[in-house]
PyMOL Python script that loads the backbone (N, CA, C, O; Angstrom):
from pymol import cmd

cmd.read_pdbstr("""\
ATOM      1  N   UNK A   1      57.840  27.376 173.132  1.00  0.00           N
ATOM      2  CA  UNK A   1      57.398  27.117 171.780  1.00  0.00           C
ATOM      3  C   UNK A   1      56.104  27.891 171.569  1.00  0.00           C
ATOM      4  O   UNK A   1      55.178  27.879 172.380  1.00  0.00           O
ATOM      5  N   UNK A   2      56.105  28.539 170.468  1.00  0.00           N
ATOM      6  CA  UNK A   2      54.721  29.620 170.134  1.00  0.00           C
ATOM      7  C   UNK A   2      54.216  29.040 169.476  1.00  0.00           C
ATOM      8  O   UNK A   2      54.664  28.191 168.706  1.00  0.00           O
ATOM      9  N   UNK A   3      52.723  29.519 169.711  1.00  0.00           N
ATOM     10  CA  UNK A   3      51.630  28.500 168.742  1.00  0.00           C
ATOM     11  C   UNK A   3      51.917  28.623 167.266  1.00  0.00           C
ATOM     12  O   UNK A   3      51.262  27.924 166.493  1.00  0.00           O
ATOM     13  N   UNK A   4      52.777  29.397 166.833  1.00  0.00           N
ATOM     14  CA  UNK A   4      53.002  29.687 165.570  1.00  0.00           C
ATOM     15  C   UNK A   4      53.654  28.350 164.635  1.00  0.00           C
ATOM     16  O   UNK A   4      53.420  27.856 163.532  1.00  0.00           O
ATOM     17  N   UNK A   5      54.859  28.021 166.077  1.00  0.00           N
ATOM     18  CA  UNK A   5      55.335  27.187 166.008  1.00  0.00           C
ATOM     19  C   UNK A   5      54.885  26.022 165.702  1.00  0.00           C
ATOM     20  O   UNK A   5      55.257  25.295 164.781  1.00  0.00           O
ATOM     21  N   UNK A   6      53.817  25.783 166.727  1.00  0.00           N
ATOM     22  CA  UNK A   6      53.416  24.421 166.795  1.00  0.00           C
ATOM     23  C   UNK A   6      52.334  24.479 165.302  1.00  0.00           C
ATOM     24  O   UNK A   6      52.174  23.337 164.874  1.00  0.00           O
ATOM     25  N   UNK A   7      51.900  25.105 164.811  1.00  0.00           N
ATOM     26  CA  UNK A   7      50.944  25.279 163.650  1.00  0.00           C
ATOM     27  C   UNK A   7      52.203  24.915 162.753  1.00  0.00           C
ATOM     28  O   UNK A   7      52.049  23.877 162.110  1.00  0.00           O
ATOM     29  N   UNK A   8      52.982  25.331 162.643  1.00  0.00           N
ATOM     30  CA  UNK A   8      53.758  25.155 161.483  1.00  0.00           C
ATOM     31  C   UNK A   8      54.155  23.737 161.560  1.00  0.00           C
ATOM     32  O   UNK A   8      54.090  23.071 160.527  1.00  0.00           O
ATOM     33  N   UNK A   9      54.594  23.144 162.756  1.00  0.00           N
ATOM     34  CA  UNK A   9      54.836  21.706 162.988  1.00  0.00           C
ATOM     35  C   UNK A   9      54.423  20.993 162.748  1.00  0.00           C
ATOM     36  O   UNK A   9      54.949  20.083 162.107  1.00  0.00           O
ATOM     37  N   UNK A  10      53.044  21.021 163.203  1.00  0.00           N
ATOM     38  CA  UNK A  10      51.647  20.077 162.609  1.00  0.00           C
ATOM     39  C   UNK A  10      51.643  19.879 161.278  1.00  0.00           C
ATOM     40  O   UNK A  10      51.791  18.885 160.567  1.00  0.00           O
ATOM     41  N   UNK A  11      51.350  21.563 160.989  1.00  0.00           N
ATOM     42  CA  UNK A  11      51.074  21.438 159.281  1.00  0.00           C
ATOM     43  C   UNK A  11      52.275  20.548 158.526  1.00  0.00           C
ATOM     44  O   UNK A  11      51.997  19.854 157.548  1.00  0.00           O
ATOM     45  N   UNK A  12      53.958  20.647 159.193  1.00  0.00           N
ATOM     46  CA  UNK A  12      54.691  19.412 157.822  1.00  0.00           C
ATOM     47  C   UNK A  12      54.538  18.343 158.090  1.00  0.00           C
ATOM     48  O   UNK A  12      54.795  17.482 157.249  1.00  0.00           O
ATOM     49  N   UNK A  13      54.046  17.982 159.405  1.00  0.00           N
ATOM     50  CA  UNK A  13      53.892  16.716 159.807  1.00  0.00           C
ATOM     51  C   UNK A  13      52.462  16.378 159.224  1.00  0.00           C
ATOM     52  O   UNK A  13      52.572  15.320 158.605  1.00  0.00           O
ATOM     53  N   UNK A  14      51.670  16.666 159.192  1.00  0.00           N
ATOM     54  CA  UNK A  14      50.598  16.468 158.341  1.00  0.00           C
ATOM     55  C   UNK A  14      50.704  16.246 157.002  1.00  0.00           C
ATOM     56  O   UNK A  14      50.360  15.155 156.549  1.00  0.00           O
ATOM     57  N   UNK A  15      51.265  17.393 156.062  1.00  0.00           N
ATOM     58  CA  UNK A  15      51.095  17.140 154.410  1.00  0.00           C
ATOM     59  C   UNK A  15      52.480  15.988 154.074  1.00  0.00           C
ATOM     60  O   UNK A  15      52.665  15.541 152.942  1.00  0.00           O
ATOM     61  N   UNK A  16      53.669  15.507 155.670  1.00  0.00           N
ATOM     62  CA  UNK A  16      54.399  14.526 155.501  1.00  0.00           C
ATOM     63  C   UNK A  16      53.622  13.181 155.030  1.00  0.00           C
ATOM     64  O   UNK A  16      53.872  12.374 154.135  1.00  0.00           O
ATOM     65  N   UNK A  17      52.628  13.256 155.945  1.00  0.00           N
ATOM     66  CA  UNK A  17      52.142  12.022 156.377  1.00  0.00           C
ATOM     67  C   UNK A  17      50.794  11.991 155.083  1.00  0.00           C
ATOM     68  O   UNK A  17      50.561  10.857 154.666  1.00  0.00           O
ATOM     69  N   UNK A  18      50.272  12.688 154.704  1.00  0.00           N
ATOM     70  CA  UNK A  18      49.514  12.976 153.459  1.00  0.00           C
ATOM     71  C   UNK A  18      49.943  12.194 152.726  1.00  0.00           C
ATOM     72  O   UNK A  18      49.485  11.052 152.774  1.00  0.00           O
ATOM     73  N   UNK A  19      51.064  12.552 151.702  1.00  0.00           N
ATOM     74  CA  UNK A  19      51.761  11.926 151.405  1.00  0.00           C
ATOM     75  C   UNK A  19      51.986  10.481 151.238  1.00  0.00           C
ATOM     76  O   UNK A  19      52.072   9.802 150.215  1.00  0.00           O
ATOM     77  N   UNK A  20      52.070  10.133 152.635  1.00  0.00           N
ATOM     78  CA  UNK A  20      52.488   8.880 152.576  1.00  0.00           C
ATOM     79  C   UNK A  20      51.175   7.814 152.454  1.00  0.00           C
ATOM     80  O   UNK A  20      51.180   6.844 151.696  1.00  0.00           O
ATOM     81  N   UNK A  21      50.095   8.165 153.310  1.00  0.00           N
ATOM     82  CA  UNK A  21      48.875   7.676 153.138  1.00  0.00           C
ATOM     83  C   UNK A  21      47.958   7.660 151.294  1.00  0.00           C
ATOM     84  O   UNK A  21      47.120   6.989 150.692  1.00  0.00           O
ATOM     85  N   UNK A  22      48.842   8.888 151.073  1.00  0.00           N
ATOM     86  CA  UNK A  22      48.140   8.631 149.663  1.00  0.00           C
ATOM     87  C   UNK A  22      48.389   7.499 148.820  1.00  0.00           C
ATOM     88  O   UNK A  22      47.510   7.206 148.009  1.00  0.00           O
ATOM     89  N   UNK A  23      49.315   6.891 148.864  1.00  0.00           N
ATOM     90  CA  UNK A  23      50.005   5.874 148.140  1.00  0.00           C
ATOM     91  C   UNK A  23      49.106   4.232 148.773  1.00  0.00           C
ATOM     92  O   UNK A  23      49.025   3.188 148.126  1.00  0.00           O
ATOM     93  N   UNK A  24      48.608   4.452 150.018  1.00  0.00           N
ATOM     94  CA  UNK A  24      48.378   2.924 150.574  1.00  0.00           C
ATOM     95  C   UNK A  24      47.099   2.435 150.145  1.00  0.00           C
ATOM     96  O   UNK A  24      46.193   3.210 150.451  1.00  0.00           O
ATOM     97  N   UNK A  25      46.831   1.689 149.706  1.00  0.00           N
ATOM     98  CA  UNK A  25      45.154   0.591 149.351  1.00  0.00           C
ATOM     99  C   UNK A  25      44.533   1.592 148.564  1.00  0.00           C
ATOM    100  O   UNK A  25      43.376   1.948 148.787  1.00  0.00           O
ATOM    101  N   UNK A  26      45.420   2.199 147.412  1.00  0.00           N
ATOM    102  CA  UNK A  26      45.278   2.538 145.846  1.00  0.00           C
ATOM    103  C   UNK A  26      44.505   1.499 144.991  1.00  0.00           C
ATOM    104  O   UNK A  26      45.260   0.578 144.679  1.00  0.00           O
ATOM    105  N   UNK A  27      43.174   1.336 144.482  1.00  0.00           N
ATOM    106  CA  UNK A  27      43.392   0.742 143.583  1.00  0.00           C
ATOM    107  C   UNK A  27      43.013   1.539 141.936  1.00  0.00           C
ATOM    108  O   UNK A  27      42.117   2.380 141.859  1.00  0.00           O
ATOM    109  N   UNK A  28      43.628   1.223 141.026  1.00  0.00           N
ATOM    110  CA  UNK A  28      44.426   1.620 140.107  1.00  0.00           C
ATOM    111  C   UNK A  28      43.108   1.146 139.186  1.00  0.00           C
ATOM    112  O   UNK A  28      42.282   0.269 139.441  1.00  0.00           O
ATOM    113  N   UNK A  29      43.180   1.824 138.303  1.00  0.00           N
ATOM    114  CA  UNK A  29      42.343   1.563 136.602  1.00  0.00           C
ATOM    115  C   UNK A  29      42.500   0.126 136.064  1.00  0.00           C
ATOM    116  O   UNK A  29      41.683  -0.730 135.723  1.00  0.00           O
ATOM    117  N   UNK A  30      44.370   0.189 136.129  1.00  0.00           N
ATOM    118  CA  UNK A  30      44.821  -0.909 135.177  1.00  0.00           C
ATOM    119  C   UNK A  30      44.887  -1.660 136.048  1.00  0.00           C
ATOM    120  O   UNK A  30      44.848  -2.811 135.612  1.00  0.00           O
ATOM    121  N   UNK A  31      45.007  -1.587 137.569  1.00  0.00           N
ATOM    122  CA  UNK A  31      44.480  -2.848 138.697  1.00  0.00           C
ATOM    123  C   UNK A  31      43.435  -3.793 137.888  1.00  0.00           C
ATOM    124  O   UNK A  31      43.603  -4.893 137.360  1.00  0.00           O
ATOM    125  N   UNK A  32      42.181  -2.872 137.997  1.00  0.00           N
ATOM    126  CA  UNK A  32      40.739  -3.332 137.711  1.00  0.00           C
ATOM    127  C   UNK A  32      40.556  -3.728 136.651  1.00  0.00           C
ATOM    128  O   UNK A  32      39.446  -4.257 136.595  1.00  0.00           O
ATOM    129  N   UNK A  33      41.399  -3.776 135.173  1.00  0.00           N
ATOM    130  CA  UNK A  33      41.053  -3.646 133.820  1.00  0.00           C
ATOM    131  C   UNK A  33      40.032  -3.088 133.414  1.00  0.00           C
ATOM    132  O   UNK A  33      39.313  -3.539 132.522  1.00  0.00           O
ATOM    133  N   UNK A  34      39.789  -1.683 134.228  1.00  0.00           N
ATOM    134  CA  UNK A  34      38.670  -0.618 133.331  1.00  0.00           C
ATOM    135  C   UNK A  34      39.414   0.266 133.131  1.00  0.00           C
ATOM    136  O   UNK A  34      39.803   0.655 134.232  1.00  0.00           O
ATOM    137  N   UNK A  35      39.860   0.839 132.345  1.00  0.00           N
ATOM    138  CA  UNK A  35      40.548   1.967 132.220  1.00  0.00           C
ATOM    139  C   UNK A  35      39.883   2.896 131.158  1.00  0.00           C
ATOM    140  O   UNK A  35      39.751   2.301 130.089  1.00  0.00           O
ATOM    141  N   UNK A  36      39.377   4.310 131.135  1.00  0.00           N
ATOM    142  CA  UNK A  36      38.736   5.095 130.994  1.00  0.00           C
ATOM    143  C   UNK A  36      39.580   5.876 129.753  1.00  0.00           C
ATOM    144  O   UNK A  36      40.770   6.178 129.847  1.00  0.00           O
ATOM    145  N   UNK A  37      38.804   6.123 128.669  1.00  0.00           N
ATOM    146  CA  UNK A  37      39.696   6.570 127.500  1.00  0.00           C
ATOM    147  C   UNK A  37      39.943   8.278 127.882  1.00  0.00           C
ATOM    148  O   UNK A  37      39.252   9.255 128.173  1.00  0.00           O
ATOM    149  N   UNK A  38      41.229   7.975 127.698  1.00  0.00           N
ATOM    150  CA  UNK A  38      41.529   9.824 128.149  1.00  0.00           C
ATOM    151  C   UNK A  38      42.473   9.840 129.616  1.00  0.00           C
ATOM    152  O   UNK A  38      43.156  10.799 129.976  1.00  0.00           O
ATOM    153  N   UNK A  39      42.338   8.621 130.306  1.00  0.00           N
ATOM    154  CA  UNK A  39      42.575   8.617 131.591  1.00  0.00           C
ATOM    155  C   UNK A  39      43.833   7.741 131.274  1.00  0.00           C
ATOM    156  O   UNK A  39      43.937   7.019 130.283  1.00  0.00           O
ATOM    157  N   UNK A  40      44.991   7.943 132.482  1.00  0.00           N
ATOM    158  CA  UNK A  40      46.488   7.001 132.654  1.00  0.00           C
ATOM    159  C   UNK A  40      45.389   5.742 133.403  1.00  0.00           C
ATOM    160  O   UNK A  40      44.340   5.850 134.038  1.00  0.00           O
ATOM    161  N   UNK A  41      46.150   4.644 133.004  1.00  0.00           N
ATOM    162  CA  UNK A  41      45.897   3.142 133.687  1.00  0.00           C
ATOM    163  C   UNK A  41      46.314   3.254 135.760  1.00  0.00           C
ATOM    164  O   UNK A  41      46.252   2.545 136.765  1.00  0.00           O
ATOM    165  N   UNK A  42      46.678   4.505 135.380  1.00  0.00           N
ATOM    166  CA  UNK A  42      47.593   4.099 136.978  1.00  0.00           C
ATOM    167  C   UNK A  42      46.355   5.283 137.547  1.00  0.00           C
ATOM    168  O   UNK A  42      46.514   5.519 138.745  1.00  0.00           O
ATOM    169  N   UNK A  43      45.278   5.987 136.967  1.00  0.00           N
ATOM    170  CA  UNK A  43      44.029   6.571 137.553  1.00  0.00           C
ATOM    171  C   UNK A  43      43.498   5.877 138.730  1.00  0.00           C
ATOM    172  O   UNK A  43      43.272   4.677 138.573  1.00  0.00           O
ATOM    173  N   UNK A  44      43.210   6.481 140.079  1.00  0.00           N
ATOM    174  CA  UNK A  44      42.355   5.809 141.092  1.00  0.00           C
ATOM    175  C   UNK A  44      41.072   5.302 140.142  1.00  0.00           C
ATOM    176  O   UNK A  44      40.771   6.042 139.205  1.00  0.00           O
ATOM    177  N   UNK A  45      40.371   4.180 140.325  1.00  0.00           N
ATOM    178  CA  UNK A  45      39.099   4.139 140.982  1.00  0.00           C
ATOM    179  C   UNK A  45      38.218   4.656 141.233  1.00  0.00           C
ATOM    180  O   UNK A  45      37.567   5.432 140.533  1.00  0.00           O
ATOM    181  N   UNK A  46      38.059   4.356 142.158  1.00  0.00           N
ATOM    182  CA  UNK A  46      37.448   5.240 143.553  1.00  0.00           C
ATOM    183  C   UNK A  46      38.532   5.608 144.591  1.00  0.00           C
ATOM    184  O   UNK A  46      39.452   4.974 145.107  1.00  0.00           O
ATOM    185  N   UNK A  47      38.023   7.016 144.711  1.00  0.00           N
ATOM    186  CA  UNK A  47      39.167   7.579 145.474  1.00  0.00           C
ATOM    187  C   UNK A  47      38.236   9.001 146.192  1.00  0.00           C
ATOM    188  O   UNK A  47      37.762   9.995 145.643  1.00  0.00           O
ATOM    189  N   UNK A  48      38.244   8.582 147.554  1.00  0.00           N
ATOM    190  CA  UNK A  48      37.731   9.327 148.801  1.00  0.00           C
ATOM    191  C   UNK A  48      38.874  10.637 149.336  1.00  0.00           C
ATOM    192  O   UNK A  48      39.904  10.485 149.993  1.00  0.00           O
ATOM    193  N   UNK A  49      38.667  11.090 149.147  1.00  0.00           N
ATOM    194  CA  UNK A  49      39.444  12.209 149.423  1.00  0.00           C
ATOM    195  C   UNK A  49      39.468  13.057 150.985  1.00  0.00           C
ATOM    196  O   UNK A  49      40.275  13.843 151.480  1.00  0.00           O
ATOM    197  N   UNK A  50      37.858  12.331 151.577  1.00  0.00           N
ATOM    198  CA  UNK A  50      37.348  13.013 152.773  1.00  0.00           C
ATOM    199  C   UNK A  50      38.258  11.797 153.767  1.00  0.00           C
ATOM    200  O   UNK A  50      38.979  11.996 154.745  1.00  0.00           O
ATOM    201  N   UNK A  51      37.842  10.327 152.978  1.00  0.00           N
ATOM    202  CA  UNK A  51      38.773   9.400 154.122  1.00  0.00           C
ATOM    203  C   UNK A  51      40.381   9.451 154.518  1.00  0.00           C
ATOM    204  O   UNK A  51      40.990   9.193 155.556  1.00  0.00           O
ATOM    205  N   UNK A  52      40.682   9.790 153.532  1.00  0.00           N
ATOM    206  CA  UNK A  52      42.186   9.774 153.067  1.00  0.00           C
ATOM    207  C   UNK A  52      42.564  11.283 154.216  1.00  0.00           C
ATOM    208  O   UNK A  52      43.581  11.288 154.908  1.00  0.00           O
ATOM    209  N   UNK A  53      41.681  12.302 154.221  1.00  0.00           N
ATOM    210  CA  UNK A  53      42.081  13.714 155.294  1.00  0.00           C
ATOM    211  C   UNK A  53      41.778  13.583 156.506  1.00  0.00           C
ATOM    212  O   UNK A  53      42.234  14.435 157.269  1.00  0.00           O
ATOM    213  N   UNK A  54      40.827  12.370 157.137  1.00  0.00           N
ATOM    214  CA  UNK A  54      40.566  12.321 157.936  1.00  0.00           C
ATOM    215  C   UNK A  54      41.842  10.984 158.335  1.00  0.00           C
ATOM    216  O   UNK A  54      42.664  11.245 159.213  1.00  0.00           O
ATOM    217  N   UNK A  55      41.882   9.973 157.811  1.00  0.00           N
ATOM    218  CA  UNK A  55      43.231   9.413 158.239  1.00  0.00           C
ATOM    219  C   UNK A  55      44.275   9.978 158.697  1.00  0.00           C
ATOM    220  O   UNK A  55      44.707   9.652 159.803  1.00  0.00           O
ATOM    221  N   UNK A  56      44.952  11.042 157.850  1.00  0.00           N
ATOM    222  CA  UNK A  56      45.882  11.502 157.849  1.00  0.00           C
ATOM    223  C   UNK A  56      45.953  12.608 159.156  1.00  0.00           C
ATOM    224  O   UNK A  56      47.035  12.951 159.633  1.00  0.00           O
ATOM    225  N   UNK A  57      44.815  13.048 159.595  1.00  0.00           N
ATOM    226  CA  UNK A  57      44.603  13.432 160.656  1.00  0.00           C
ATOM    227  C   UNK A  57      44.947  12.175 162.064  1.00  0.00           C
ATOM    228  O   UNK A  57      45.867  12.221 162.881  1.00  0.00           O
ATOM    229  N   UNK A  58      44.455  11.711 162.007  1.00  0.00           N
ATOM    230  CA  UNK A  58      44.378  10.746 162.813  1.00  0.00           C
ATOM    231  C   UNK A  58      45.619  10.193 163.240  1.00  0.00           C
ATOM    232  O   UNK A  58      45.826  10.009 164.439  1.00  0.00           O
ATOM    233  N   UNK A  59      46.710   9.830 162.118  1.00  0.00           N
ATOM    234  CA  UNK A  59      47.891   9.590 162.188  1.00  0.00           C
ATOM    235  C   UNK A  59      48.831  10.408 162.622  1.00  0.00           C
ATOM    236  O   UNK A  59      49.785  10.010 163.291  1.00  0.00           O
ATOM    237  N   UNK A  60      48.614  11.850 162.220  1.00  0.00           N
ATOM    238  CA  UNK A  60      49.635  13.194 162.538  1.00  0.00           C
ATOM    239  C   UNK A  60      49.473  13.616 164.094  1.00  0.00           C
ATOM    240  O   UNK A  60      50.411  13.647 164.892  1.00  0.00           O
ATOM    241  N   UNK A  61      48.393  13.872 164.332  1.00  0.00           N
ATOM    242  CA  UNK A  61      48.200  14.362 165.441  1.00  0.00           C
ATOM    243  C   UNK A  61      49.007  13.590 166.550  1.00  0.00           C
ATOM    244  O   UNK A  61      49.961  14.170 167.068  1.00  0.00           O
ATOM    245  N   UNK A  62      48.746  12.577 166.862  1.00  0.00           N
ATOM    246  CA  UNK A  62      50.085  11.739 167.782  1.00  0.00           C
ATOM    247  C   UNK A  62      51.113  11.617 167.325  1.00  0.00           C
ATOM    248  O   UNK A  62      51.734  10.894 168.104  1.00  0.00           O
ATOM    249  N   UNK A  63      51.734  11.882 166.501  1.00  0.00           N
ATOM    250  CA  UNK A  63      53.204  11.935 165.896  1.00  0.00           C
ATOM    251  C   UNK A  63      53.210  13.805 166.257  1.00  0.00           C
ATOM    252  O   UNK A  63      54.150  14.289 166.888  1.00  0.00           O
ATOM    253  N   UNK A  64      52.516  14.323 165.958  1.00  0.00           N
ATOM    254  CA  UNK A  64      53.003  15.881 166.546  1.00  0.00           C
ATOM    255  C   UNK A  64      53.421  15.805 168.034  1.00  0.00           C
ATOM    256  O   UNK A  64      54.472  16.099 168.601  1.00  0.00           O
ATOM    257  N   UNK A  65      51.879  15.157 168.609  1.00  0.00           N
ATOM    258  CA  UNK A  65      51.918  16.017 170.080  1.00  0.00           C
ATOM    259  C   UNK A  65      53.230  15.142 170.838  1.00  0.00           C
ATOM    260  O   UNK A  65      53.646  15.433 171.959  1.00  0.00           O
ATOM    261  N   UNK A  66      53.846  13.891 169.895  1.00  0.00           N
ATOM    262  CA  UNK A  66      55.092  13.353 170.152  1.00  0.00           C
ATOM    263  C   UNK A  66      56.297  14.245 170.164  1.00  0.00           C
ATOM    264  O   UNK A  66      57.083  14.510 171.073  1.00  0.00           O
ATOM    265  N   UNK A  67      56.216  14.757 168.537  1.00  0.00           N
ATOM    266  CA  UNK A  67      57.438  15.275 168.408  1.00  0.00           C
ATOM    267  C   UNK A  67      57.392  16.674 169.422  1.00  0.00           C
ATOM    268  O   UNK A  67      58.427  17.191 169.842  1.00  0.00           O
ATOM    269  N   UNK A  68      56.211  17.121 169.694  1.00  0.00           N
ATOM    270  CA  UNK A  68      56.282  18.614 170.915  1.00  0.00           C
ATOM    271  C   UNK A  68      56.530  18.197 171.983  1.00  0.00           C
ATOM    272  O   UNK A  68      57.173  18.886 172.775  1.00  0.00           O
ATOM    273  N   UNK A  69      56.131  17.074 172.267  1.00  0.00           N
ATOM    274  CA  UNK A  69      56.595  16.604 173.797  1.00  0.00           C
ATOM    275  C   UNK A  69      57.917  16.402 173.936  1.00  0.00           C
ATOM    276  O   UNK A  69      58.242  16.471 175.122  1.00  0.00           O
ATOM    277  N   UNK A  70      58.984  16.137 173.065  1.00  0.00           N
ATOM    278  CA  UNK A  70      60.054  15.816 173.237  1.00  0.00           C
ATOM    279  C   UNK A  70      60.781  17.450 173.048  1.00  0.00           C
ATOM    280  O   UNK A  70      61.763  17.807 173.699  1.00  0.00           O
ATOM    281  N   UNK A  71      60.317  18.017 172.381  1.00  0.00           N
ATOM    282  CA  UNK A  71      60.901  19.346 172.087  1.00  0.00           C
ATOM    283  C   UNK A  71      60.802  20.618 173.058  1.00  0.00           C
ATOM    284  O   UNK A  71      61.405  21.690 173.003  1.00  0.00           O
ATOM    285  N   UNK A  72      59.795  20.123 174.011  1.00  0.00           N
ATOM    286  CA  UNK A  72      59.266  21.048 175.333  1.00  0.00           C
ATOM    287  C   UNK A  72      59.972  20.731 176.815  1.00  0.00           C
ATOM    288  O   UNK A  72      60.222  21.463 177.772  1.00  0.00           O
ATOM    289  N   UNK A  73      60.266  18.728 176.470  1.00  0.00           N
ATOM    290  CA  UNK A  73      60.596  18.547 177.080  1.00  0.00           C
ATOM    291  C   UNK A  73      62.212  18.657 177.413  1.00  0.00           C
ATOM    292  O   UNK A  73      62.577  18.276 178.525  1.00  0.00           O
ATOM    293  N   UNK A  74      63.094  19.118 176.569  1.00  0.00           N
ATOM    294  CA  UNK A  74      64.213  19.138 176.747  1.00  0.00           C
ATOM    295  C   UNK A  74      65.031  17.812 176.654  1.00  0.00           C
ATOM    296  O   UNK A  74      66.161  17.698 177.129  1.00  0.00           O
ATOM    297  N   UNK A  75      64.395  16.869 176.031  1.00  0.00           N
ATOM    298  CA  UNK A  75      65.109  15.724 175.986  1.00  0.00           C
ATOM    299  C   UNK A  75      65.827  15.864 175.054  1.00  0.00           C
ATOM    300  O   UNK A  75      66.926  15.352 175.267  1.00  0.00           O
ATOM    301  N   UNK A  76      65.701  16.498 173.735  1.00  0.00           N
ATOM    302  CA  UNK A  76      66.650  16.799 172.816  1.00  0.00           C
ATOM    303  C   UNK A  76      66.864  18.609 172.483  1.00  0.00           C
ATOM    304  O   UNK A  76      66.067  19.536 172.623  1.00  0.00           O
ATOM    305  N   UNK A  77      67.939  18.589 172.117  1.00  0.00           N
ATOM    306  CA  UNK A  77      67.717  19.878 172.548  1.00  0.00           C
ATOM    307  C   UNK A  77      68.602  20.670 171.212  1.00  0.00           C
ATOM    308  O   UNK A  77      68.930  19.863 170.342  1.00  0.00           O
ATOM    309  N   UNK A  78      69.002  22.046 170.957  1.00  0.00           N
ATOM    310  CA  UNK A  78      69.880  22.372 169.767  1.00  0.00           C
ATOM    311  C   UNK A  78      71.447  21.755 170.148  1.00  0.00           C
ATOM    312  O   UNK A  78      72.264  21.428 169.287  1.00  0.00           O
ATOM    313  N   UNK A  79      71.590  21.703 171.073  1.00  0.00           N
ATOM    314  CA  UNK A  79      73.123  21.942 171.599  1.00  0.00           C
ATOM    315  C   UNK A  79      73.311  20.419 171.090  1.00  0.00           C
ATOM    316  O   UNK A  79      74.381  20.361 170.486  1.00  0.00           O
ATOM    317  N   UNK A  80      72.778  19.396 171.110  1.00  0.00           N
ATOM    318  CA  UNK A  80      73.439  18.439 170.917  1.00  0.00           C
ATOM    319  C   UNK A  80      73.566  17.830 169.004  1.00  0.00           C
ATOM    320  O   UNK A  80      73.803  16.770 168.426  1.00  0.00           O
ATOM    321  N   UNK A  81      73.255  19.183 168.645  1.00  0.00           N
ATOM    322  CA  UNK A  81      73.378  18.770 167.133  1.00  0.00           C
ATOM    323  C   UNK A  81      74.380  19.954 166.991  1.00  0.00           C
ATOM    324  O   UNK A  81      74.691  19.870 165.803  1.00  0.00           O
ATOM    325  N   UNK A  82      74.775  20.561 167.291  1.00  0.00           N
ATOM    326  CA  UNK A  82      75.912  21.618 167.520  1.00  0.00           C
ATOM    327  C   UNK A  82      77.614  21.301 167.366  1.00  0.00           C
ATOM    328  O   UNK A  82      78.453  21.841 168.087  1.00  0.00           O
ATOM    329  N   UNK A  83      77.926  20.340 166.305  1.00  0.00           N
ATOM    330  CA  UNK A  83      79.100  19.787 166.483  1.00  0.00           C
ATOM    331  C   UNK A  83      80.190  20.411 166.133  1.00  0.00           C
ATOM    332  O   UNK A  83      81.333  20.000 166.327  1.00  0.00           O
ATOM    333  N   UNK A  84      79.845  21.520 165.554  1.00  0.00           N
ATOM    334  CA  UNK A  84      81.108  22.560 165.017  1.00  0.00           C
ATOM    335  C   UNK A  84      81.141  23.608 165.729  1.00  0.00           C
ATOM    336  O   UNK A  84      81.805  24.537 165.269  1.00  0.00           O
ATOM    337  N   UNK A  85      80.283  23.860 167.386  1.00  0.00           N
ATOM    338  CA  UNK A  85      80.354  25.045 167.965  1.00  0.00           C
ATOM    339  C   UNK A  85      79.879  26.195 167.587  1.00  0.00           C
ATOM    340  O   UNK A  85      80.137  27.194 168.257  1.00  0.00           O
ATOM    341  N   UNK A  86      79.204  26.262 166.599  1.00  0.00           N
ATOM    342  CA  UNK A  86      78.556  27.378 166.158  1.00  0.00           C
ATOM    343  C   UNK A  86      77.550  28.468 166.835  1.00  0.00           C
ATOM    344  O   UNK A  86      77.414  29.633 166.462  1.00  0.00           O
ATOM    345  N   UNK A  87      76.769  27.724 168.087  1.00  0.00           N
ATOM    346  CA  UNK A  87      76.191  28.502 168.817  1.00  0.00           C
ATOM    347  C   UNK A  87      76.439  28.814 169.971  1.00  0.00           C
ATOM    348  O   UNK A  87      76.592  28.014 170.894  1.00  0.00           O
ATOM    349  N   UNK A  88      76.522  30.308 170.059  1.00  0.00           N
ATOM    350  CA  UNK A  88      76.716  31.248 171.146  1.00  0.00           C
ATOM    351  C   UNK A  88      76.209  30.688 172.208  1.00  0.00           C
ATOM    352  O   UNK A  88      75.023  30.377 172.319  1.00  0.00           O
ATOM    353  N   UNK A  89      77.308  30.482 173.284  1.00  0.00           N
ATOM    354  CA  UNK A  89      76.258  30.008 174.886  1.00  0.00           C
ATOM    355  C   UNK A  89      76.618  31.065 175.678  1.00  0.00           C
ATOM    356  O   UNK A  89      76.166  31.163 176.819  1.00  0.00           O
TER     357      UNK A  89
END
""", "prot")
cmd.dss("prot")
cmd.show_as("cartoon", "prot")
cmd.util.cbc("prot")
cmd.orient("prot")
């Protein structure tokens, strides 16, 4: 596996997990009943943007060096998703 690889891995596993963290302990405008003229009710708050990248760090990085460990390790491998024979052995 080339570091190219593993950069690219990280990175979907990262903006995956982005994603998903963005959505958790939201609170909302129309949560709070302040809602800001000009602004949707469903507007953050307060909303940290530095915590939210540093989470998401935190979370990815062991879900990568998971998913590389299994992928280095040969525990799963192409051949066993190969059900129509398609690849040359």
């Amino acid at each position: 596996m080339s570091i190219t690889a593993v950069l690219v891995l990280f990175s979907i596993i990262w903006f995956l997990v982005l994603f998903l963290t963005l959505q958790i302990k939201i609170k909302t405008q129309g949560d709070s009943g302040s809602v800001l003229k000009g602004t949707h009710a469903s507007s953050p708050v307060n909303f940290s943007i530095k915590n939210r990248l540093i989470t998401t760090t935190l979370i990815s990085v062991p879900i990568s060096a998971l998913v590389i460990f299994v992928i280095l390790s040969g525990f799963i491998t192409l051949d066993m998703f190969d059900f129509y024979n398609l690849i040359e052995k």
